[in-house]
C-alpha positions in Angstrom: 69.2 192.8 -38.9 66.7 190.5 -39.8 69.3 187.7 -40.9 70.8 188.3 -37.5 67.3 187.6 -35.7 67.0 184.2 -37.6 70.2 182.8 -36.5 69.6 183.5 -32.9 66.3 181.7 -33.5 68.1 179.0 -35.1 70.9 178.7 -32.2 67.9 178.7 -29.6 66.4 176.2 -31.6 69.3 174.0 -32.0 70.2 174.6 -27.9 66.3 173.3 -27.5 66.8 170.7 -29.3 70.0 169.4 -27.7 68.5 169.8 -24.3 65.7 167.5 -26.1 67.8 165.1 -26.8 69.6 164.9 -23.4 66.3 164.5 -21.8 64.7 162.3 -23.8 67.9 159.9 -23.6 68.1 160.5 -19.5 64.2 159.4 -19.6 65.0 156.4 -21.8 67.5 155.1 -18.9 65.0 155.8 -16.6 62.7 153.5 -17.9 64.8 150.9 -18.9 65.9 151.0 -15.2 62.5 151.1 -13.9 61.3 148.3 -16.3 63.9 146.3 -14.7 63.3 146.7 -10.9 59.5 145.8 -12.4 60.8 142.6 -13.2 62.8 142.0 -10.2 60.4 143.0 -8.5 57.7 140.4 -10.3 60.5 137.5 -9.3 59.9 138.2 -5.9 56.7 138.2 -5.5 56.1 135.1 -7.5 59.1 133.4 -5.0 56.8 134.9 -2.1 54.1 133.6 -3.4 55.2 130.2 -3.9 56.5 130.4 -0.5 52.8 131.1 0.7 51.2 127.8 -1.1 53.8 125.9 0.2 53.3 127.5 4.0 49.7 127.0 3.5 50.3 123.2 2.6 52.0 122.7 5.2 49.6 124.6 7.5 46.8 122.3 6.1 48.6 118.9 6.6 49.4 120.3 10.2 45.7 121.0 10.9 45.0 117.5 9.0 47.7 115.6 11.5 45.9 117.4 14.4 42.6 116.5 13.6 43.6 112.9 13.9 45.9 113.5 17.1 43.7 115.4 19.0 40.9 114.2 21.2 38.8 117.6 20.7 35.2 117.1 19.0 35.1 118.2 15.6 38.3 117.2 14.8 37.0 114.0 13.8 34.8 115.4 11.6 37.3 117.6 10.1 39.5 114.9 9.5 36.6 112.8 7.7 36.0 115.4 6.0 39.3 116.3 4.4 39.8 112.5 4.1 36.4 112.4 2.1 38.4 114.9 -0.3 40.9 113.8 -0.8 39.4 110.5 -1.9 37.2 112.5 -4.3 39.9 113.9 -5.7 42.1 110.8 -6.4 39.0 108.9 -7.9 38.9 112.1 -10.5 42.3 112.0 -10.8 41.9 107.9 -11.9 38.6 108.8 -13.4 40.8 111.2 -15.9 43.8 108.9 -16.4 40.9 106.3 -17.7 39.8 108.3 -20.4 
């Protein structure tokens, strides 16, 4: 009887341990799946995201072109401004080439 006992406990355990194993491999796919739509996912978003600096470029060389087209006060100034920056930022440019 008792020897009976054990190997029902040992076939349980075995069936346990097989439905273990089909899990755990299922999970695995899972995540490898998963860890690739993360990475797909990451691609985009740095293709969106160097889509939005070059928008906002272009946004800022529009407002730039604008500044020095339109008549409106302030736009002048902004232009100066940004002109003023850009200069700075060449002369550091130079200013690093130089050393």
């Amino acid at each position: 009887m008792v020897e009976n006992e054990y190997k029902i406990q040992i076939e349980n355990l075995s069936t346990n341990v097989d439905r273990l194993l089909v899990l755990c491999n299922s999970l695995a796919s899972q995540n490898a799946k998963m860890t690739k739509e993360i990475e797909n996912l990451n691609i985009e978003l740095n293709i969106k995201k160097e889509k939005l600096t070059e928008i906002e470029k272009r946004y800022n060389d529009l407002k730039l072109a604008q500044a020095f087209c339109s008549p409106v006060s302030g736009g002048d100034k902004e232009a100066k401004q940004k002109i003023n920056k850009i200069i700075r930022e060449i002369d550091n440019c130079i200013a690093l080439l130089k050393k």
